[in-house]
Each structure stands twice: as structure tokens, then as C-alpha cells.
C-alpha positions as CSV (number, residue, x, y, z in Angstrom):
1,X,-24.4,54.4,32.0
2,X,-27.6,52.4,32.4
3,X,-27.8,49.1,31.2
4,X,-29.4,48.1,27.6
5,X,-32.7,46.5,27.8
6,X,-33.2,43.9,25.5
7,X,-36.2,42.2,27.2
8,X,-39.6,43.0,25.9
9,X,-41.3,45.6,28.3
10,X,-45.1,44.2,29.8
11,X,-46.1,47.3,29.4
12,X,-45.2,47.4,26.1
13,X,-47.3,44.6,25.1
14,X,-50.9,45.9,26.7
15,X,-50.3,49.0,24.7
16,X,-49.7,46.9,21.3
17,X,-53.0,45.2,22.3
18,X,-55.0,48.3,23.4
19,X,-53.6,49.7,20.2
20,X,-55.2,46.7,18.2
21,X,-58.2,47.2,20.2
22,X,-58.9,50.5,19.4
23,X,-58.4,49.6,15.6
24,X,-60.8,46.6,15.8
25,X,-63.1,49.4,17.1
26,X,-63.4,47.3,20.5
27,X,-63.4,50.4,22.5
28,X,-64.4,53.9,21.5
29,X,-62.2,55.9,23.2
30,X,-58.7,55.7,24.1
31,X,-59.8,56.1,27.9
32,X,-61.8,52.9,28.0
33,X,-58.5,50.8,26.8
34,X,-56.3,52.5,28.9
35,X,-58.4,51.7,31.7
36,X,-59.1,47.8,30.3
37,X,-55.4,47.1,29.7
38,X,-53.6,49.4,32.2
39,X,-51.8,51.1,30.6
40,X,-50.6,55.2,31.0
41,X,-53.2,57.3,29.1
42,X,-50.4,59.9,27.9
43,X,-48.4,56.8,26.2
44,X,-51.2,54.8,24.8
45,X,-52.4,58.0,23.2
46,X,-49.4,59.1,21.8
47,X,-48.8,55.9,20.5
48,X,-52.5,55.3,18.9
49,X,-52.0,58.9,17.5
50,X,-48.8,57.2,15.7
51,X,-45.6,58.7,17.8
52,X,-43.0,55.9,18.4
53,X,-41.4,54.0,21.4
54,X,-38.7,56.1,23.2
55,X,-36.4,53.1,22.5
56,X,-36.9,53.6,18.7
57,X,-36.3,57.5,18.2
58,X,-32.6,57.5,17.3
59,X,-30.5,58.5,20.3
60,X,-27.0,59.8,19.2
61,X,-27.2,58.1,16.0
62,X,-30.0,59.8,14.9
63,X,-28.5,63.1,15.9
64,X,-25.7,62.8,14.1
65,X,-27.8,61.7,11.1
66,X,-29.2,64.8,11.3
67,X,-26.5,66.6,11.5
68,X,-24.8,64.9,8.4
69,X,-26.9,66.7,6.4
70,X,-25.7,69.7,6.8
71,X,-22.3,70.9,5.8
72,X,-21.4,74.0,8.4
73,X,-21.8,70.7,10.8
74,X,-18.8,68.7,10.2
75,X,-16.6,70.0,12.5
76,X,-18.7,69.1,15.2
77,X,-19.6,66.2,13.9
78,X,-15.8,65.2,13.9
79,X,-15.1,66.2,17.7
80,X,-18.3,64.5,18.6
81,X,-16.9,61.2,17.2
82,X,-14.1,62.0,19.0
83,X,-15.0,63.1,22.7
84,X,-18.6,61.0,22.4
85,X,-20.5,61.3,26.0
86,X,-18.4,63.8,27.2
87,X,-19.3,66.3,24.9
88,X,-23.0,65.3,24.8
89,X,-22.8,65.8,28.5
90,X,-21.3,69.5,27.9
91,X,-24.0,70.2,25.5
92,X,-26.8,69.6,27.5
């Protein structure tokens, strides 16, 4: 299992400030920022369009959060709390 970054990424940083940019009306295009700030296009987009961080989307948590919600679930629920990465790993 990969380890669990709790320093701030760089990367993450230039795209908070293209981000800004782009609001302050700085640059007109999300091109010119990525190109200013060096950041990927496809992210800074994304992210200016309002998608969030990778790090931020839930995980397993927020699949068994969805899952929760519905009642024919709770089976699986149950053996997912019990077996955890293996059967995650089965599933996918």
C-alpha cells in the first residue's frame, strides 16, 4: 500500500494560484495560465471548471457512504467491513 502524503504538493499550489489568476481575470484563457504557472492543462481545467482534488473525492469511505443509503446494500456493506482491501481488490 502506498504511503499517505501529508505534504502539500508544488503542483498543487501553482494551480490554486492559476486558479486565482483566472478569477482576478489576469489571464483570459485557461491556456495562458497553464502555460505561466506550469501546470497540466487537463487539471487546471478541471479544477477551474470546479471538479476537486483526487485526494479529496472520498476513497472507500465515500463508497460506502454511498452505499449506506441504500437498504438491499447492507450485506455488502457488512462483508466489506469485514474483508476491507481484499474484497475491494476482488471487485475491481
Amino acid at each position: 500500500m502506498p504511503p499517505i502524503r501529508t505534504k502539500a504538493n508544488p503542483e498543487e499550489g501553482r494551480i490554486a494560484k492559476a486558479i486565482e489568476a483566472l478569477e482576478k481575470g489576469e489571464f483570459t484563457h485557461v491556456t495562458e495560465a497553464h502555460r505561466y504557472f506550469s501546470v497540466p492543462y487537463g487539471k487546471l481545467l478541471h479544477r477551474y471548471q470546479g471538479r476537486k482534488a483526487a485526494n479529496s473525492l472520498g476513497g472507500k469511505t465515500g463508497f460506502l457512504m454511498m452505499l449506506k443509503n441504500r437498504p438491499s446494500c447492507s450485506i455488502l456493506i457488512a462483508v466489506i467491513n469485514l474483508a476491507g482491501p481484499v474484497i475491494i481488490g476482488a471487485l475491481n
